[in-house]
N, C-alpha and C positions, 0 to 999 in steps of 0.2 A: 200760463197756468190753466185757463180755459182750454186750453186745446189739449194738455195733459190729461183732464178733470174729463171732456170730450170721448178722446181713445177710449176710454172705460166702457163708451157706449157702443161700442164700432160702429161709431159714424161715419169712419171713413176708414181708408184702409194702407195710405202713404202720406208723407207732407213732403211735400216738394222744395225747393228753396233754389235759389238762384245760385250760390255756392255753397260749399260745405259750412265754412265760417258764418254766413250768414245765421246759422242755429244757432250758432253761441260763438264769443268771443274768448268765454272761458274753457278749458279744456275741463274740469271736472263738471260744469254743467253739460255741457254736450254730451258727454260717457253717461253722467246720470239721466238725464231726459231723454238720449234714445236708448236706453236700459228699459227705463220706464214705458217708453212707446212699443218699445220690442215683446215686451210683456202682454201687453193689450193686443198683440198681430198688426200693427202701426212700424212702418218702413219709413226711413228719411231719404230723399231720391234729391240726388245733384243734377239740375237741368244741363249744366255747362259743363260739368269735368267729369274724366272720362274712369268714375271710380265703381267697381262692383263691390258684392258683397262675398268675395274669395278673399280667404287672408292675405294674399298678394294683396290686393284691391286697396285691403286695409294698414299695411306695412306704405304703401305707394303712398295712400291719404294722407299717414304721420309724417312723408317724409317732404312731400308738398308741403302741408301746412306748414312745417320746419322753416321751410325755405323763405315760404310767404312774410315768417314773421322775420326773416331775416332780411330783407328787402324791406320790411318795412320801419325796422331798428337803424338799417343803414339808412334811410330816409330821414330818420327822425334826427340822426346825429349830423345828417348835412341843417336841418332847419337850428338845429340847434348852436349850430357852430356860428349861424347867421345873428342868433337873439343874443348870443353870446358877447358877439361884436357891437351889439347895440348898447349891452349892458357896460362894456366897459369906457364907450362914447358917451353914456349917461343917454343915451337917444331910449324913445318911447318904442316899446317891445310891440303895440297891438294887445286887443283885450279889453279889458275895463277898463276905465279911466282910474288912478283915483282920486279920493274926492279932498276937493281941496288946491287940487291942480290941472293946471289946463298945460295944451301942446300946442307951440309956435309952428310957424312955418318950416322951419328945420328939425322938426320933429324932439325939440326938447321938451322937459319940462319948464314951466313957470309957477308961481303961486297965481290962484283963482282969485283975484283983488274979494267977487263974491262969497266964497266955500272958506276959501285960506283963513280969514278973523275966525269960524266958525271952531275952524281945527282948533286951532289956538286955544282958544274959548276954552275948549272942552278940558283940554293939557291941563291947565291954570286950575280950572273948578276941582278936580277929580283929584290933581296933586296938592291941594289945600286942604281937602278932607270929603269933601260933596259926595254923595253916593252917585252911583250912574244911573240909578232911578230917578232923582231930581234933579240930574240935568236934563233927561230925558223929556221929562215933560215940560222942561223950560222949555227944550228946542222945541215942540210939539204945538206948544204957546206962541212961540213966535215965529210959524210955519214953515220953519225949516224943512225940508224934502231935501229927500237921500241923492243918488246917482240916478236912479229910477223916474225921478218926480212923487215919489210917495214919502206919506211919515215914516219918520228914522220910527227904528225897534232898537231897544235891548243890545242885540247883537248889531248890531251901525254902531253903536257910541261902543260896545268894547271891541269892533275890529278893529274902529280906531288907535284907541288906545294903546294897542299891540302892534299897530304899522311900524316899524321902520325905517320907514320912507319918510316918513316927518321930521328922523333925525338929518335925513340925507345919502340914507344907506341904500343901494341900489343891488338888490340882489336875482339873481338867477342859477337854480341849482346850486351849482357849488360854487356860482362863481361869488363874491361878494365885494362890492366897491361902497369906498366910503365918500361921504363928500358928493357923489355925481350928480345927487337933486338938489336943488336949493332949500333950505332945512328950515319948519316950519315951527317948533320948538327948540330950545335950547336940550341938551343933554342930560343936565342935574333934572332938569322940569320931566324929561321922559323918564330916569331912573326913579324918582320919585312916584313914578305914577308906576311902572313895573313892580314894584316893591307891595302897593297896597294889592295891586291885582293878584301876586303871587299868597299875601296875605289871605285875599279874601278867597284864594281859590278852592273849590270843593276837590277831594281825591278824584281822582277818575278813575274811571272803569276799568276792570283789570282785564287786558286782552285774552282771547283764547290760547292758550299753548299752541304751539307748533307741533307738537308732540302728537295733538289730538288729530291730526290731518290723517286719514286712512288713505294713503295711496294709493291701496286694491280696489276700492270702494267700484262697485261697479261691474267689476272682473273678478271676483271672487264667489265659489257658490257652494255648496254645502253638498260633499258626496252619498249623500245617504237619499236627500229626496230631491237634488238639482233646485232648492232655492237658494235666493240673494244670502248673500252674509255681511252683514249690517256693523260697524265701528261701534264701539260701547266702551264706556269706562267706568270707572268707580276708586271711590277712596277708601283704602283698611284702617282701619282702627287707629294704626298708628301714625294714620294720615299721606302715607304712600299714594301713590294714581295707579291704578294697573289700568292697560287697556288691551282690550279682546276683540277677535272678529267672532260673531256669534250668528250660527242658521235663524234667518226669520222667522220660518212655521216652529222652531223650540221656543223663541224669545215671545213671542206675538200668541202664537196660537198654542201651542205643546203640543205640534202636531208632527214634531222630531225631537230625536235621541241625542243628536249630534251635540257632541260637547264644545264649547266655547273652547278658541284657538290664540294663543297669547299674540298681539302684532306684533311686538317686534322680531319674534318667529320667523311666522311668514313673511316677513317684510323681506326682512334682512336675507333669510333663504334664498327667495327669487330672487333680487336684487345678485348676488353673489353667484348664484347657477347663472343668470342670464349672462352675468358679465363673463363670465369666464366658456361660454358657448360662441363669443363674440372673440375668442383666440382662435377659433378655427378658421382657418384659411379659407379652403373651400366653399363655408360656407357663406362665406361674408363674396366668395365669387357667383356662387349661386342667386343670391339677394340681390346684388348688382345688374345680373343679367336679366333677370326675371324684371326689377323694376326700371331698368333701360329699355326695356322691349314693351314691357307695357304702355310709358310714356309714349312710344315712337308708333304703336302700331295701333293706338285708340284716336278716333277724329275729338275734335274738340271743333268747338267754333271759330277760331282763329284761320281754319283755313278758306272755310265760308266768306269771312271776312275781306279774308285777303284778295280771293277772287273777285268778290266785290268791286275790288278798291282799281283791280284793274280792270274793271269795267264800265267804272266811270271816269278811269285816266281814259279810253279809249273813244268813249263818247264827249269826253272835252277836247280832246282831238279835231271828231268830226265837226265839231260845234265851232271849234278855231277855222280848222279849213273852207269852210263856210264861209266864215266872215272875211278871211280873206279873200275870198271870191265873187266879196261885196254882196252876201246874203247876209240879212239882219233885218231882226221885226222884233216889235215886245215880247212875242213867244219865247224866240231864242233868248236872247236875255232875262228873261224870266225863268226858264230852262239852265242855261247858266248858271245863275243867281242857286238854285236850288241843288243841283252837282256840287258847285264849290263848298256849299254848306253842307250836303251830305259828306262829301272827298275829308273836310277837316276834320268833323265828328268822327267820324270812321277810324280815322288817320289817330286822332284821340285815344278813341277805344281800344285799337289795337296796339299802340303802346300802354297802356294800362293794365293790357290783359299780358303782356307779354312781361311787365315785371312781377305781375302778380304769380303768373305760371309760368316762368323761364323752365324753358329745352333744358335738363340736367345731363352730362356725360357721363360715361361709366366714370371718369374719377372724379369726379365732383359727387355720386351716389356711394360709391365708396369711399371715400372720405368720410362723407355727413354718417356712415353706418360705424365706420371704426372709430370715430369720435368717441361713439359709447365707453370703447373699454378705458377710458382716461377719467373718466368721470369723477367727481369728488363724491364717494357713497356715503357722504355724513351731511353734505348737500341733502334739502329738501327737495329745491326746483328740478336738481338734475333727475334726482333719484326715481320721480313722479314722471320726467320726460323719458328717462330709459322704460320704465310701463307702459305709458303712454302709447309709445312707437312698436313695442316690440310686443307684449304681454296681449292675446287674446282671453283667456280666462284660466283661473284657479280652481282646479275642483280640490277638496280638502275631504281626504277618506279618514279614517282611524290609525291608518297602518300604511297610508301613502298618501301622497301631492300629487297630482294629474295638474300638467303645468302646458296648456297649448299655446304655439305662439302663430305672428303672422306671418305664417308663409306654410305649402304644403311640407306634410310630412314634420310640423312642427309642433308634438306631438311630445313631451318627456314625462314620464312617472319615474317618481322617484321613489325609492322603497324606505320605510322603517330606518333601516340601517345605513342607508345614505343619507339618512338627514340628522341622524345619531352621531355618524363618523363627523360629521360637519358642524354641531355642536361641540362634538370634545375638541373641536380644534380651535374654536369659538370658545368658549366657556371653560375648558378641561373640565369642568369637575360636573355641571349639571349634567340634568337626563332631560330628556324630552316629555317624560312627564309633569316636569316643573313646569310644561308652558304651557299643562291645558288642566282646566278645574279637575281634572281624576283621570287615574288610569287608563292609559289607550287599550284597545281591545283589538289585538294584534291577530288575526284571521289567519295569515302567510297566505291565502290564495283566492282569487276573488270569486269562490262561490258564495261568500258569504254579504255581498256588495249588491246592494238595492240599485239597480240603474234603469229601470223603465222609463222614469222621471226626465234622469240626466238625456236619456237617449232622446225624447218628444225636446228638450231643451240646447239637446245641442245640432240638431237640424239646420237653424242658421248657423251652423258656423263652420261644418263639415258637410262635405258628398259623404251618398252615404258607405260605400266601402269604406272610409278613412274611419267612418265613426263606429264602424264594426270590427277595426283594428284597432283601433284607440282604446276599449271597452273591453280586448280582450286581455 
């Protein structure tokens, strides 16, 4: 947040980051904060991977990061498969301990002869009527300390309370065994204590809609003065939600005309053209080539690396033949000592780097692209990943959608009337004036289209012939 809060000042003028994911983990934070940064004249520049700021560059980045995360899901389902088998041995997963029990030499559980009465204790008080605030300060009195070594809270006596594990029940995602720990209250004793807790429970908080998620958020911009267009909702009268993408300088400042755009409109629009641009043949061979050529003809560090690695096989060599020729001193040995330790680290890194950014083939890139057209469009995750990947920016005119995507030449306006015809087939009955607070003000040609703005704004994202064909 300081260094967002910073760019304002152009104090600098790139942040650098060791890899892309390093920015963020989340994909709508990253889109939003280098939106933000791009704004100020602040660039995010990858020191390791070989990505520019061409919409190839950025078609390549989604389809990396894809991959990344798919190596690291398949990762996650081999460790899984491991704790899995622990769970159903009743063996100790790793993690927190918990309290009340301890781990033998065969990594079971046992009762803690110390923590175990204390559990107990607490089951008996709470299912007789005791409030958890007066056992609290009993334990507190009789210096009970937590997992930690510090006084229990609040929350220590009702996580207990709600453990499972003190029935005996040993669970892991989905897996769930009964029986596998040694069971530190009886059952009636736990239901009885569920019962009051369920009793004294406060409502909880009602989550946000999923509805409310703008998945243009980011990439969408207002064609009249080229600012952001911002998610907004509201309730009518009769209690409905409607929700709109609406230009900044109108909502913030009135410093535009542009009228609010209903989302699921635009949503569902591009979502619908992209998928069905992803029919074409050609062009899903185009994307393939462009980002197989890119991966294969940009250096990365890995081959740095690799030379390295046979440069210190070649000097452990010399270092060998030496000593077989009865040369040896603490130098060499110490020398030695320092290779082998570089040779493993190395040896480390370079498999690390090499799951992280696996060599992709043309059908392994073409796969991961035609994926898209399968997609479930009623899906949230997927619906936000096909933008993600594909979606460079929305300009939103009165009388058209300027929709560019990543790769050259991926450029589409759509008119008035193709977004009408695509409605009645959608809707039959509405008009496209239902999706925006009043009447569209239909031009039929673009002298009537403010673009000086859009033009200084779309600079990063086009050379500029593209962007004087784009505009025209």
């Amino acid at each position: 947040m300081q260094m967002i809060a910073d760019s304002k000042q152009k104090l600098f003028d790139a942040v650098i980051v060791w890899k892309i994911d390093r920015f963020s983990r989340d994909k709508y934070d990253s889109v939003f904060y280098k939106n933000a940064l791009k704004k100020n004249g602040v660039s995010v520049v990858s020191a390791t991977e070989p990505i520019d700021d061409t919409p190839e560059g950025q078609l390549m980045e989604s389809i990396f990061e894809g991959f990344s995360v798919y190596y690291i899901k398949d990762l996650a389902l081999k460790v899984s498969r491991g704790m899995t088998e622990n769970v159903l041995k009743g063996k100790f997963n790793g993690g927190s301990l918990t309290f009340g029990y301890m781990i033998d030499e065969n990594k079971y559980f046992q009762p803690n002869p110390d923590t175990a009465p204390v559990v107990q204790d607490i089951f008996v008080r709470y299912a007789s009527g005791e409030t958890v605030k007066s056992i609290l300060n009993s334990l507190i009195e009789s210096g009970i300390k937590n997992k930690h070594g510090k006084p229990p809270t609040i929350n220590f006596v009702s996580a207990i309370l709600k453990n499972r594990r003190y029935i005996g029940e040993y669970r892991f995602k989905d897996t769930v065994v009964e029986n596998a720990l040694p069971p530190l209250v009886t059952q009636d004793i736990f239901d009885k204590c569920q019962k009051r807790l369920e009793a004294n429970k406060r409502t909880p908080a009602h989550f946000k809609d999923v509805n409310d998620k703008f998945i243009l958020t980011g990439k969408i911009f207002c064609g009249h003065c080229g600012s952001t267009m911002a998610g907004v909702s509201g309730t009518s009268k009769t209690g409905a939600k409607h929700r709109y993408y609406h230009c900044n300088r109108a909502k913030r400042k009135k410093l535009c005309n542009k009228k609010r755009i209903r989302k699921d409109l635009i949503e569902n629009f591009v979502i619908d053209y992209t998928v069905n641009l992803l029919n074409d043949k050609s062009l899903i061979n185009q994307l393939t080539e462009i980002c197989y050529s890119l991966q294969t003809n940009k250096s990365s560090t890995l081959p740095a690396m690799n030379t390295r690695l046979k440069e210190i096989e070649k000097e452990l060599d010399n270092i060998m033949t030496a000593i077989k020729q009865g040369i040896y001193s603490p130098t060499i040995k110490s020398t030695l000592d320092e290779l082998e330790e570089e040779k493993a680290n190395l040896e480390l890194t370079v498999t690390k780097e090499q799951i992280e950014r696996p060599k992709l083939s043309k059908e392994q890139i073409r796969h991961w692209i035609e994926k898209f057209r399968l997609i479930d469009k009623d899906d949230l995750t997927q619906r936000q990943q096909l933008i993600d990947v594909f979606v460079n920016a929305v300009y939103v005119y009165d009388d058209k959608l300027l929709i560019t995507y990543n790769y050259k030449d991926g450029d589409k306006c759509i008119s008035y009337e193709e977004i009408q015809e695509y409605m009645n087939k959608k809707e039959n009955s509405d008009s496209l004036n239902d999706y925006q607070s009043s009447p569209l003000s239909l031009c039929g040609t673009p002298e009537g289209i403010r673009t000086p703005d859009l033009l200084v704004r779309s600079q990063t994202l086009y050379p500029t012939e593209l962007r004087a064909r784009v505009l025209l």
